[in-house]
N, C-alpha and C positions, 0 to 999 in steps of 0.2 A: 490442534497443534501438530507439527509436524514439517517436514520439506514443502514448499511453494515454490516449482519453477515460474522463470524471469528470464528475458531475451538479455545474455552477457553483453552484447554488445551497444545495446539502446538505453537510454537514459543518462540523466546528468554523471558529470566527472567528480569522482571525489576522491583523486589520488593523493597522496602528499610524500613528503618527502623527495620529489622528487623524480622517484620511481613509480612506476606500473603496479604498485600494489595497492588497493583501495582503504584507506586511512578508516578502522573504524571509528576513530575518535571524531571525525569528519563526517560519519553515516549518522552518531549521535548527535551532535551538532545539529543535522540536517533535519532529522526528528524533531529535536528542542524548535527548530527556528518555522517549523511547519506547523506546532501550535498541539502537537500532538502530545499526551501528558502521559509519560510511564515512566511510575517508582522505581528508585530501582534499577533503572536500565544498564544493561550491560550487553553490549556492544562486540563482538571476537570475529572478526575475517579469519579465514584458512582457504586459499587457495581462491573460488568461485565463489564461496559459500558464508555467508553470513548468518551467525545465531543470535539473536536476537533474546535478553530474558529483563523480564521487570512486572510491576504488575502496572495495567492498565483499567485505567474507573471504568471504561465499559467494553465493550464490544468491536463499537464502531471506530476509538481509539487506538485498541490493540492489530484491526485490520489497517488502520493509516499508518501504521508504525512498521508494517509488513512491507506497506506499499512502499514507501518513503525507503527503506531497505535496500528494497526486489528493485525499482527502476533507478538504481546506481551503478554506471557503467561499470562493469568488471564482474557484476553479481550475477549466475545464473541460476542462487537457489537461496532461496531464506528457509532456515534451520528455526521455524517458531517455536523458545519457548515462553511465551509472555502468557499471564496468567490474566484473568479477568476478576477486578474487586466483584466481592457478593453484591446481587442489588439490594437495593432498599427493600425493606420487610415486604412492602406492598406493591412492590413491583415486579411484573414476571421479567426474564432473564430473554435478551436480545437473541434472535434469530440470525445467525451467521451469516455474511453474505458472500456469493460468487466471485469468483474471480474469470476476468476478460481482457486477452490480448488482443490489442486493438491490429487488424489488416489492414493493408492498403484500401483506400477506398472508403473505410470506416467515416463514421462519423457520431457522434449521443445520440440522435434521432434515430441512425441505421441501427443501432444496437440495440435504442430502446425496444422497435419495433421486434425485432428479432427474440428480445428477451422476458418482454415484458407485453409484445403485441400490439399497440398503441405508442408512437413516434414522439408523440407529444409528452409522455412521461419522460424525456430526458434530462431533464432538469433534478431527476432523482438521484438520475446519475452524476451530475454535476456537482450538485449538493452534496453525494456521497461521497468524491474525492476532490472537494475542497481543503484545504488550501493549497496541496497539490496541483490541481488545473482552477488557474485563473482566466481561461477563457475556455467557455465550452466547443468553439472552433476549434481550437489547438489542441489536439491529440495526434500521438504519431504513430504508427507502426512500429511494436515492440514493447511499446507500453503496457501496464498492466491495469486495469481497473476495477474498483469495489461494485457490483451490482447487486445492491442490497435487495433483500425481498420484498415485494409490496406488503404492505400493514392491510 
């Protein structure tokens, strides 16, 4: 938990009203319609800065909720506080994963290689910020990415 910076300028528009200031009721929306599930969500723009609070069933969820956030034009910082439900008795508790600003030039395979040493494991990363990027082509500069750790 804590601040995650996010490129203010890059990523989808979700202002309303009219004005220049980013609707959070519009960031939670975007959340819901991303497939991402957090109880509880509560939503508060000030300024850059987006605080995020709810509980999330896992890990993996509560970083898409981050993401989904952080790449909203106008956001240069997610204020996390979303909590993680307990796992199941018999299960150990997820491994947080990285976060990566994609640069010019990037691409899932350049990253993979970079992060994970093997190009071919992109598809981790794909999978990881689904349904966020619906093609593993399309990433842009400024974006921010989940790089989950290898199992």
């Amino acid at each position: 938990m804590g601040l995650i910076n996010f490129v203010k300028s890059a990523g989808a528009s979700l202002f309303g009203g009219g004005g220049d200031k980013v609707d959070p009721q519009a960031i939670a929306k975007s959340i819901a319609e991303h497939g991402v599930e957090i109880s509880d969500l509560d939503v508060q723009v000030d300024d850059d800065v987006v605080t995020i609070r709810g509980t999330a069933l896992n890990q993996a969820q509560r970083e898409k909720a981050i993401l989904v956030a952080g790449n909203t034009k106008g956001i240069a910082r997610v204020n996390d506080r979303v909590d993680v439900a307990p796992p199941e008795p018999q299960a150990a508790p997820e491994p947080p994963s990285t976060y990566y600003e994609v640069r010019s030039g990037d691409s899932l395979s350049k990253i993979a290689k970079a992060q994970y040493g093997d190009p071919m494991k992109y598809p981790l990363i794909f999978e990881a910020n689904k349904p966020m990027l619906k093609d593993p082509n399309k990433i842009y500069p400024g974006q921010v990415l989940r790089i989950p750790p290898l199992s």
